[in-house]
Each structure stands twice: as C-alpha cells, then as structure tokens.
Steps between C-alpha positions, in 0.01 A plus 500: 500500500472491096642774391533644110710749357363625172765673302851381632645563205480884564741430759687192480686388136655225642754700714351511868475265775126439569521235774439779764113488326499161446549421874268710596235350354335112486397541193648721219418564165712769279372604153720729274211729423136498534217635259192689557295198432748269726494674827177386628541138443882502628408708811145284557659239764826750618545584873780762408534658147813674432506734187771795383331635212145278422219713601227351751152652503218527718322193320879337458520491916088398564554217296805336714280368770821398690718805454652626825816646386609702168863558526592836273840406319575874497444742689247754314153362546251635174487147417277373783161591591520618853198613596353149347781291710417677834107422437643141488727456775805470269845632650682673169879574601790628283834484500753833567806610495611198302605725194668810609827447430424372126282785449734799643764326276301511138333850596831637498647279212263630295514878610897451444418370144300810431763781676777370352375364166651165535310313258551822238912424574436111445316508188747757370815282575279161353528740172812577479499903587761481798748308286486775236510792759768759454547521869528249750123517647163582328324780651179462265235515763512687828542341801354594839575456856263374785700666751319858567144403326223531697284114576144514551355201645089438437415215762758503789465167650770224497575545182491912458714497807758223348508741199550795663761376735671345157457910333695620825791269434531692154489802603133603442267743656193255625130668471195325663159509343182513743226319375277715259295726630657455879631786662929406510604323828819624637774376244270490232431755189106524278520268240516791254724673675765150482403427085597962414835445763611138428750404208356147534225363592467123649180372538428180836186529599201271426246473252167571610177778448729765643816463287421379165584718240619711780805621265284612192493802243495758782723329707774467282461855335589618868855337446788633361641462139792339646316251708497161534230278615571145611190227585587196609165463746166450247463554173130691549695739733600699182296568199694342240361698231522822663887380566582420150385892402686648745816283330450636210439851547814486719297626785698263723852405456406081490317239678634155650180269495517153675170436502167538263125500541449221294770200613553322237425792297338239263283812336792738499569810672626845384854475698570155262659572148553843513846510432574813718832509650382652825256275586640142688260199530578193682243203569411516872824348624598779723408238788621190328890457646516116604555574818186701505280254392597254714445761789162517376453107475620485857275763637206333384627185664518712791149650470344152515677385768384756699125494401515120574649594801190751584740763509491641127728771397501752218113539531336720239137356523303264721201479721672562820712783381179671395346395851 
C-alpha cells in the first residue's frame, strides 16, 4: 500500500514518533504541506491519503484512480468531500478523542487569563508598577473567580463534556445548549436561553451549514455585559466581525479565540491587531500538547490497520456505511 501524507508538518515539527505510520504502510511518502495545484499529482498513484488541514475536493478524489482510504488527521471533517468519496467507494475516517485533555487544559488557561487578568499583572510588573507600589500587592484590575459562574457548553460531545466536567471541578454551574431550533432534551436549556443565563460561553461543536456563524450579532446581543465567550472549535462558528463590535461596545465582557475562519489568516481578520485588552487570540494550538499529537499520529496508524484489516474504525463516509 503507497500511502501519502500531504501536510505533516501541521502535525509533526520534528517531535513525534511516526514509525506507527510508517509500518503500516509499504510505501510512504510524507510532504510538509501540499498546494492547491500539488494535490492532484501527489494523490494520482496513492492507495491511502492522509491530510489534517489540505482540503480534498470532489475533482481532487475522481482523479486518484487508486484511492481507497483518506485518513482525516483530525477529527472535524469540512475538509473532505463526503458525498463525492461515498460515490467512489472511498472509506474517510477521523481520529477522536486524541485531544481532550490538551484542549480542556488551554480552554481554561485562557478563561483564567481573562478572570483574573494575568497578562494585565505581567505586563504591569515587566514595567516596573509593582516595584513602585505603596502597598505590598497591586490591585489595578479586578480579578474574578470561576467558582459560582455559570458554564454554557454549545456542542456537548467529548469535548463539551471534558469541559464541563473540568467547570464542575471549579466550582461552576454547567448549562447545556440543545441544538438550535430543537426542542431541549432532558438536561439541556434553548440555545438562547444558555447565551441570556451563562457568564461564559464555550463553543465544541462542528463547523458545518447548521452552525456557522451560529454565534452572530443576535446571538451575542442575547449575552450578558459581563460575559465571556470562548471558541476553541471553528473559526466560522462565530462571526468575527460581529465579535469584534460586541468588544468594543462592551456588550460582552471578552472573548478567548483559538481559532479563525481564515487559518493562516494570510488576508487578516478583525480579532488580529486590535489591541483590546479583553479580547485573547492564540493560533489553533488548543489541541497541540505533544502528547496530543502523537495520540493523533497513532490513531491514524490505528485507522489503517484496521481498514487493511477489513474492519475499519472511526468511519465517517464510505460506500458500505451509506449501504
């Protein structure tokens, strides 16, 4: 089996152990990133294609006559054409789980940056203020407590749950969103009634016709003026200009953003270079931890293993799923 990975360097930097892959596979070619205009030719003679971010189109997956397998180095799955890969006989599986505790971990590192103004306190000891206090601590900016606030979760799979169980553990009062426009399950709260209650908001659910923009200009006029809102699923889950607004106004209390709609945002995006001190970006790494990412190199290892073995695993898409 020849098998090609076209942008390894979204994962690997050098740091991971990729012989699980390697043995899996006769034949094995890893590129650190792939083009538009390279995926064709690097994909024309592939059995299995594995690919985290590179995007793989209907006319992408009819022209690799010999593609069986695509292997999903993540687990969200906008990047694949699924209808076109089930037309085709292609198995498409992801990879779960493999994140979770790198993701709980920088949700709530970046939440505790924002309640208790940590990088405020760091930049004003770098300058000098604490050593020229009168008093023997600087109470500049107010600090805030999890413990007590009220967590709503939007997308309450492994990852919500993780999350929520984490917001227990500090104290916090956990909310539920149903899916919009679904009547609330047992457990679960309206999505509008979870953004007017919540004090933050944490966003895990996928990207797709149903969710994006799903936290937009109504949506976050609903919140409170002390609210937080914290997306470290999709970047085209919020609408980043309707975001930046509500910053500014101070209609919400801040924002924690691990992810954009454009990744690199190579044409800009209103979150970048605003200087606002509410307002927390960090480059989709909420998944990163080393540890994670060799979880996720391992997985796929697993995946085609197991679709050798004609016993595939993590399905999304494939003829005899559909059948």
């Amino acid at each position: 089996m020849h098998g090609v990975f076209l942008d390894i360097a979204t994962v690997d930097r050098g740091d991971l152990d990729l012989e699980p892959v390697r043995s899996a596979l006769d034949q094995w070619t890893a590129y650190p990133e792939t083009t538009r205009e390279e995926i064709r030719q690097r994909i024309g003679n592939a059995d299995i294609v594995i690919s985290n971010k590179t995007r793989l189109g209907s006319h992408d997956l009819r022209s690799a006559e010999k593609l069986k397998l695509v292997c999903i180095a993540a687990t969200g799955t906008n990047n694949v054409d699924l209808d076109t890969a089930q037309a085709l006989d292609i198995t498409v599986c992801n990879v779960t789980a493999y994140a979770t505790a790198s993701v709980v971990e920088h949700v709530f590192s970046m939440l505790l940056i924002l309640v208790r103004r940590l990088d405020a306190y760091r930049e004003a000891v770098h300058a000098g203020r604490w050593q020229q206090a009168g008093e023997f601590c600087l109470l500049d900016y107010p600090i805030r407590e999890l413990a007590g606030m009220t967590l709503g979760i939007i997308g309450y799979g492994e990852l919500g749950q993780a999350v929520a169980t984490m917001g227990k553990a500090f104290g916090m009062r956990i909310l539920i969103a149903e899916r919009a426009d679904n009547l609330p399950r047992p457990g679960r709260m309206a999505l509008d009634e979870v953004l007017k209650t919540a004090d933050i908001i944490s966003l895990h659910c996928p990207l797709n016709r149903e969710t994006r923009h799903l936290i937009g200009p109504r949506e976050l006029g609903l919140m409170q003026c002390g609210a937080l809102l914290v997306n470290t699923a999709r970047g085209g889950i919020v609408d980043e200009q309707a975001l930046l607004h509500s910053l500014q106004s101070g209609d919400i209390a801040g924002a924690a953003i691990d992810v954009l709609s454009e990744e690199p945002p190579q044409h800009g995006s209103p979150l970048l270079d605003t200087g606002l001190p509410n307002l927390l970006v960090t480059p989709h790494i909420a998944w990163a931890s080393v540890k994670s990412r060799q979880r996720l190199i391992n997985q796929v290892a697993d995946n085609i293993t197991a679709w050798q073995a004609g016993n595939p695993r993590n399905v999304i898409s494939s003829q005899t799923a559909r059948d």
